[in-house]
C-alpha positions as CSV (number, residue, x, y, z in Angstrom):
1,X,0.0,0.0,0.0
2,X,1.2,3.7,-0.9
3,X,0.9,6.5,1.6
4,X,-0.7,9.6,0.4
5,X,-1.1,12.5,2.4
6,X,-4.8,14.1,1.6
7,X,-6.4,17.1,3.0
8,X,-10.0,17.3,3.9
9,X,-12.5,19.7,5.4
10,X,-13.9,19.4,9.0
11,X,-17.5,18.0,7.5
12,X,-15.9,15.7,5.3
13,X,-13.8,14.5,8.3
14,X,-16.4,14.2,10.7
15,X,-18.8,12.4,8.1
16,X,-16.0,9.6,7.3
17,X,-15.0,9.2,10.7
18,X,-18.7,8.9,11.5
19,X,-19.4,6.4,9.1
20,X,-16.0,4.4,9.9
21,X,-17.6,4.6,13.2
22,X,-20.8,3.0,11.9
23,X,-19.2,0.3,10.2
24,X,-16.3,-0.6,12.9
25,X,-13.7,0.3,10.9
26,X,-10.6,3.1,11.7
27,X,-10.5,6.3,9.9
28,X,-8.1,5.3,6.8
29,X,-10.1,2.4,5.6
30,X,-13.2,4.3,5.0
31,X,-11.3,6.7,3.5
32,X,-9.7,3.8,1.2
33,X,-13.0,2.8,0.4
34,X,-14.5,6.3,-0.6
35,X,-12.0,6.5,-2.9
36,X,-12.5,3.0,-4.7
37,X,-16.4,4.1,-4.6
38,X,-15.6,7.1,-6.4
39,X,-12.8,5.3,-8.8
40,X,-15.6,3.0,-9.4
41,X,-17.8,5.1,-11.5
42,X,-17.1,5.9,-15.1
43,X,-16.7,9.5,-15.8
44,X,-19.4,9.4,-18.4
45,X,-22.1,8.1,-15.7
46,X,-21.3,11.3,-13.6
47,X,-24.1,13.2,-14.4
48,X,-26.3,10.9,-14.3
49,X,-25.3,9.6,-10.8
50,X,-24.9,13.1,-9.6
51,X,-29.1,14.0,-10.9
52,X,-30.4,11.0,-9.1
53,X,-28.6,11.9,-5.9
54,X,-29.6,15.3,-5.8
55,X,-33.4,13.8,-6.9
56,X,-33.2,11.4,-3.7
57,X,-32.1,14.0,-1.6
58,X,-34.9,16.4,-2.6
59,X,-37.1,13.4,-2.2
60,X,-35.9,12.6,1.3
61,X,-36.1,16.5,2.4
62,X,-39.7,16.1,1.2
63,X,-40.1,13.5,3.7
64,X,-38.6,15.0,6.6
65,X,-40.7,18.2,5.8
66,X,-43.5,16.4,6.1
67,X,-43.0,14.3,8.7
68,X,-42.6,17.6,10.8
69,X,-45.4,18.7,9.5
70,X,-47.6,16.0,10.4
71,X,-45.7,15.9,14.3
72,X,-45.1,19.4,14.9
């Protein structure tokens, strides 16, 4: 394995070591695998993956939204 020194913000920090975390694994290997999950996609299915994320976020805002709604 190669070292690589790679700089992050706080959010993106906190959200990898969050999901290590999650998954019971140190900080470096979720990073590892972020990267493979990004590698793994093909450039030209970029936009594509990029629309139906933002579409299931705006879907899942939706949800929250109205589940506040319907509580609060």
């Amino acid at each position: 394995m190669a070292a690589a020194l790679i700089h992050v913000d706080a959010v993106q920090k906190e959200r990898l070591a969050w999901r290590a975390k999650l998954r019971g694994e140190s900080f470096c290997p979720e990073v590892r695998d972020a990267a493979d999950l990004y590698l793994d996609v093909p450039v030209e299915n970029e936009p594509e993956l990029l629309h139906l994320a933002k579409t299931a976020n705006d879907a899942a805002d939706r949800r929250i939204k109205n589940r506040d709604e319907t509580v609060g």
